[in-house]
N, C-alpha and C positions, 0 to 999 in steps of 0.2 A: 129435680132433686130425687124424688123415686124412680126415675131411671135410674141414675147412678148408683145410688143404692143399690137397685137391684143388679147394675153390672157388677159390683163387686162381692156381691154375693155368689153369683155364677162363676166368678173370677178363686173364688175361695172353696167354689166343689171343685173345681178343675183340679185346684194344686192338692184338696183333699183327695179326691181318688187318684190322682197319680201318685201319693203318695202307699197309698192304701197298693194299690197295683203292684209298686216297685218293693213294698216289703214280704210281697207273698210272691216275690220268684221270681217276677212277670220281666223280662228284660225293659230295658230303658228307653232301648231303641222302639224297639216295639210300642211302648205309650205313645213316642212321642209322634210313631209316625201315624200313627192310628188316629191321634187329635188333628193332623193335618188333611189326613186324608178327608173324614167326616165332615171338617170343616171344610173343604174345596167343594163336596159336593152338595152342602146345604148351601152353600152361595150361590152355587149353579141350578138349582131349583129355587130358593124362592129370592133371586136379584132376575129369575129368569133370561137367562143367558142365551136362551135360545132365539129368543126374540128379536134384540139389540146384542149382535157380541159385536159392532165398534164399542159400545162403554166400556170392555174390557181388553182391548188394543191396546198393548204395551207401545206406548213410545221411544223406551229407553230400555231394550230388556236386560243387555248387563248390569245397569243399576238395579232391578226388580231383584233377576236374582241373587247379587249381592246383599241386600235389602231382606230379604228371606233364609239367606246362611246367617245373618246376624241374628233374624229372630228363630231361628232355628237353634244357636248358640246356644240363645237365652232361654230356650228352652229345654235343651238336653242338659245345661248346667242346675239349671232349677230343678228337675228331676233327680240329677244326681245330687247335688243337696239334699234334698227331701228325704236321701237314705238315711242321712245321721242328725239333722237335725229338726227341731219341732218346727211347726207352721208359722207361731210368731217370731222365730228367730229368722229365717229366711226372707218373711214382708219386712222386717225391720232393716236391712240392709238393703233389701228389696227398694225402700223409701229413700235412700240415699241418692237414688240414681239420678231427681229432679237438679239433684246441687251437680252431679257430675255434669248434664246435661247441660246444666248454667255456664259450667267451666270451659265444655267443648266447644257451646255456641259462640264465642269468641272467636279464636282461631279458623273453625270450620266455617260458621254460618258471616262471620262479622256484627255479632249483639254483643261486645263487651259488657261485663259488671261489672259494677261500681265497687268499693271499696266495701260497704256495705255488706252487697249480697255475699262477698268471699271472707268476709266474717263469721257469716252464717255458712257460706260452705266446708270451712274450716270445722264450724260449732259441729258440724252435722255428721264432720269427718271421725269428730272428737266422740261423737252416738256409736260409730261402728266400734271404735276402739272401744267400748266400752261392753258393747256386745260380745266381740272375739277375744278380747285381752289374751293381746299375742304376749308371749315371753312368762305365762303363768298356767302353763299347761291347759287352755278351756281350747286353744287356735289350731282348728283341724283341717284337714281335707275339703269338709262338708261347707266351713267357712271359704273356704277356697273357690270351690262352686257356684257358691251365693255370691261372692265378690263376682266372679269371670260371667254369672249371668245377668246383672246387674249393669254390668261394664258395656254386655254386646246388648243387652235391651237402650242404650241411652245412645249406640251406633245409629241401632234400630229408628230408635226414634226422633234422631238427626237428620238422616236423611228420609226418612217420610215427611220432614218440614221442610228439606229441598224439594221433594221431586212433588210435593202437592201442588207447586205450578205449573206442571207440565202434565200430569200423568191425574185420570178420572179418580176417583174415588172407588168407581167398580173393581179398577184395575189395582188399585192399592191392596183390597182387600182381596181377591182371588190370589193375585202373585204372594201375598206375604204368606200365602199358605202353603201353594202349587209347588214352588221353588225349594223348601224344605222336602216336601212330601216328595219329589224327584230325586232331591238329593239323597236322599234316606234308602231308595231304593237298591243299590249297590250292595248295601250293609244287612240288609234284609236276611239271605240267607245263612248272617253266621249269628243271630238273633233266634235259638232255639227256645228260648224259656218262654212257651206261648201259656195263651191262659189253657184251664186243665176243666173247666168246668163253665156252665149257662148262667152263673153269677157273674164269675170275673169277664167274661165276655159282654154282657150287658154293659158292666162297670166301665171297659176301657171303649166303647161305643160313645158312651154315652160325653168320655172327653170332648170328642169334636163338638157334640150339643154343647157342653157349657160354655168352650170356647169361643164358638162361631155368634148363639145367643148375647153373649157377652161384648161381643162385637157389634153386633146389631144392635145392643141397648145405647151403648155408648153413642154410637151412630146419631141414634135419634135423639139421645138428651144434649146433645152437642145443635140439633137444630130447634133445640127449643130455648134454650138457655146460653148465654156467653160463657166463653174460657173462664174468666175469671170469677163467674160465679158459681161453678160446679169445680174450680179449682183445690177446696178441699175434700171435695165427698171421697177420693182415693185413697185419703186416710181411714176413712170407716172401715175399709179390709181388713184393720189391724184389731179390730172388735170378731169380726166375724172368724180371724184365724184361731184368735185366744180360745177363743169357742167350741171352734169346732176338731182344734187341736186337745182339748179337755173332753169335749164329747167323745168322738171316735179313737182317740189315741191313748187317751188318758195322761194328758202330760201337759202342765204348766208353765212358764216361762218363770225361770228366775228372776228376781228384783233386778240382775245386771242388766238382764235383756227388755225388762219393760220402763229401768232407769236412761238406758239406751237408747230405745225405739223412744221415749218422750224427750228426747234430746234432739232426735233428726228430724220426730213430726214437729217440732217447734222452730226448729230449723228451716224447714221445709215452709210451713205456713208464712214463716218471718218473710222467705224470698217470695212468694206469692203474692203478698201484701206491699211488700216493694214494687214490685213488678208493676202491678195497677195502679198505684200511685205514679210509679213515672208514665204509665199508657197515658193517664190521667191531664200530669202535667204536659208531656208531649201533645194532647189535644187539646189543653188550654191554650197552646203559644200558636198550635198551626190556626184558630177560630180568631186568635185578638191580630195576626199575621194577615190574614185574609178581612178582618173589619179596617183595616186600617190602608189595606188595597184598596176596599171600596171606598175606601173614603179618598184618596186619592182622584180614582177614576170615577 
């Protein structure tokens, strides 16, 4: 539980300084490729890559970097959000993605949802509309952003539940970084607006740290604890943005946006509680299935 915790707190300086970054000038490109970078090389010093690089053997590399433009997507959209809107407007659409992910995992993966869960992803759909309220002048560009990086994080995070039976865990996390950080290179030179000064320079270094950190907590509170019981801690972000969006920015979220975000975390918690339930009942039928074998044989 304080792993988690503490990933989405590192998870909430990332989007806090990139936001901070991209209002004093700082090109977008520029953050974003700076988080990847930093982050490529903290995995290659302390996963010690030098040692073991089969753990890092791509199996499939077109999917890798396909897998890496998606989170690179979700990352240069969240950025460009970040220009026009506050911290908890961005997580709260941000939170949507688990229902979109419900949606895709169908078609894509073959885990249909029950009638149920698309109730709730419906409810959840009904949190963003209430956040953007398009057709009453609040639905902008910036919404736009949050939607597109929202959409390529739930790609993202599709296919990282395919290719985790094939491909290491080393290799997941190096490529999902490497692959942006290459991509990114091309565009480098028409990305002038660098930082100007030994602050902002500390500041956009210091992305790859919360990122890659924040990867690593994750990491390890995933091998202490089950899916479904660190299932909600990724809502506490939504504490930590209000926060930290009122501290350094000085900006509040309107009652639509925090009538909203309690719309999709309710949403969001609903399918989770589903979900373990049916894990639940799916491992009541395979143990009374297999008692009733042995009783057989």
């Amino acid at each position: 539980m304080l792993l988690m915790l503490s990933t989405y707190v590192c998870f909430t300086f990332l989007d806090t300084s990139s936001k901070y970054l991209v209002l004093a000038g700082i090109s977008a490109l520029i953050v974003a490729w700076a988080r990847f970078v930093v982050h490529v090389l903290l995995v290659g010093v302390f996963l010690r890559g030098w040692s073991e690089p089969s753990r890092f053997r791509a199996n499939n590399l077109p999917a890798h970097i396909l897998r890496g433009a998606f989170l690179f997507g979700s990352t240069m959209c969240n950025i460009m959000a970040l220009r026009t809107l506050q911290l908890a407007e961005t997580t709260s659409i941000y939170f949507f993605g688990p229902m979109v992910i419900t949606a895709l995992a169908g078609p894509l993966l073959g885990e249909w949802a029950g009638w149920r869960r698309w109730m709730a992803i419906l409810s959840g759909f009904v949190g963003v509309l209430v956040i953007t309220r398009p057709g009453v002048g609040v639905f902008g560009i910036g919404h736009l952003f949050a939607l597109g990086s929202m959409l390529s994080n739930s790609f993202y995070v599709i296919m990282t539940r395919r290719m985790s039976a094939t491909e290491t865990s080393e290799s997941l996390i190096l490529f999902s970084a490497l692959a942006p950080a290459v991509l990114l290179l091309p565009t480098l030179p028409f990305s002038l607006s660098l930082p100007q000064d030994a602050w902002h320079w500390s500041v956009l270094l210091m992305l790859g740290v919360f990122g890659a950190t924040g990867h690593w907590l994750l990491v390890q509170a995933y091998r202490l604890a089950t899916t479904t019981a660190l299932a909600p801690y990724p809502y506490s972000q939504m504490v930590w943005m209000i926060l930290s969006g009122w501290i350094i920015f000085h900006q509040f979220p309107d009652r639509w946006t925090l009538v909203g975000a309690a719309i999709i975390v309710a949403s969001g918690l609903y399918i989770i509680h589903r979900e373990h339930r049916l894990r639940l009942r799916n491992h009541a039928a395979l143990d009374a299935e297999t008692e009733t074998l042995a009783k057989k044989l």
